[in-house]
Wavefront OBJ file of the C-alpha trace (Angstrom):
o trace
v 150.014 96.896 82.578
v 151.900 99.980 81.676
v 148.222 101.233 79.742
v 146.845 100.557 83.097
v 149.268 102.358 85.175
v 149.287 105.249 82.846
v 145.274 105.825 82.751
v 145.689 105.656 86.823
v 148.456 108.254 87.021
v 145.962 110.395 84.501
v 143.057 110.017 86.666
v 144.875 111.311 89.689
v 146.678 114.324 88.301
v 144.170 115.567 86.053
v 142.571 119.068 87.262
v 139.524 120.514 88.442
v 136.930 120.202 85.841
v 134.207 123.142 86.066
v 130.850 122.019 85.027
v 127.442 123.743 85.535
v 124.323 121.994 85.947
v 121.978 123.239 84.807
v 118.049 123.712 86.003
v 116.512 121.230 84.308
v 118.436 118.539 84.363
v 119.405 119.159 88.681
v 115.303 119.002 88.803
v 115.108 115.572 86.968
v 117.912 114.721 89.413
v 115.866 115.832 92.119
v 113.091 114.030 91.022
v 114.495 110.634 90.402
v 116.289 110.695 94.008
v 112.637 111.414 95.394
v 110.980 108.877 93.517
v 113.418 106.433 95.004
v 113.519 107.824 98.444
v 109.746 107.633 98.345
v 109.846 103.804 96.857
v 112.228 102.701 99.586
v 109.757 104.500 102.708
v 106.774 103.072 101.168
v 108.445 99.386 101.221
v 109.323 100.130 104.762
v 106.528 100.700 106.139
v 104.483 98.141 104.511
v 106.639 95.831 105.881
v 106.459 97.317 109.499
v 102.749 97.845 108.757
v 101.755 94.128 107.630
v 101.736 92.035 111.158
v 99.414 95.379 112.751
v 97.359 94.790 109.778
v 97.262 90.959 110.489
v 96.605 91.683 114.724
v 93.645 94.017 113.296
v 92.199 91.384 111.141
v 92.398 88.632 113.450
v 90.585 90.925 116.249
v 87.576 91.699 113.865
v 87.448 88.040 112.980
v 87.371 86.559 116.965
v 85.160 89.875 117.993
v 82.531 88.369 114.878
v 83.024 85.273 115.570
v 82.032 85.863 119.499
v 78.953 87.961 118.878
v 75.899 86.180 119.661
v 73.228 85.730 117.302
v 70.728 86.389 120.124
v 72.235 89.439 120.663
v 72.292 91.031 117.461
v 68.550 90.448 116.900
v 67.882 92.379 120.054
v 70.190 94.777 118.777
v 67.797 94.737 115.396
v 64.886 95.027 116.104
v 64.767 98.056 118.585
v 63.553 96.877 121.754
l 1 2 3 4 5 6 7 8 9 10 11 12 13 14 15 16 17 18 19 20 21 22 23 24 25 26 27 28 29 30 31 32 33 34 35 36 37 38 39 40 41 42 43 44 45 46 47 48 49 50 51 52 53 54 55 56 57 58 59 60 61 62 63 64 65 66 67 68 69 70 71 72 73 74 75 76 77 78 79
C-alpha cells in the first residue's frame, strides 16, 4: 500500500516534461487517426445506407415484375 501511495504522490508532483514530436512520427499519427475516422464513417453510412438500398431493390423487383410481356414486345419490335 505504501508502494502504491508513493508511485501516486510521484505521478502528481512530478514536472512538466518537454517532448518534441517530431514530423514523421505526428504524420503516422495523423494517418492512423484518419484511417480510423474514415473506418468508423464508412460503417455509418452503410448502415444508414442498407434499408434505401433494400426500398431500391424491392422497387426494381415489383416495377419487373408488373411489366407486361405484351408490352415489352411492342416496345421491341419498333412499331
Amino acid at each position: 500500500m505504501l508502494k502504491l501511495l508513493i508511485i501516486l504522490l510521484f505521478s502528481i508532483v512530478s514536472p512538466t516534461a518537454f517532448a518534441y514530436i517530431g514530423p514523421g512520427a505526428g504524420i503516422s499519427v495523423l494517418g492512423s487517426l484518419l484511417g480510423i475516422l474514415g473506418t468508423i464513417v464508412v460503417a455509418i453510412g452503410a448502415i444508414l445506407f442498407w434499408p434505401v438500398r433494400k426500398f431500391l431493390k424491392r422497387k426494381k423487383q415489383k416495377a419487373s415484375a408488373n411489366e407486361s410481356p405484351a408490352t415489352s414486345e411492342t416496345a421491341d419490335t419498333g412499331e
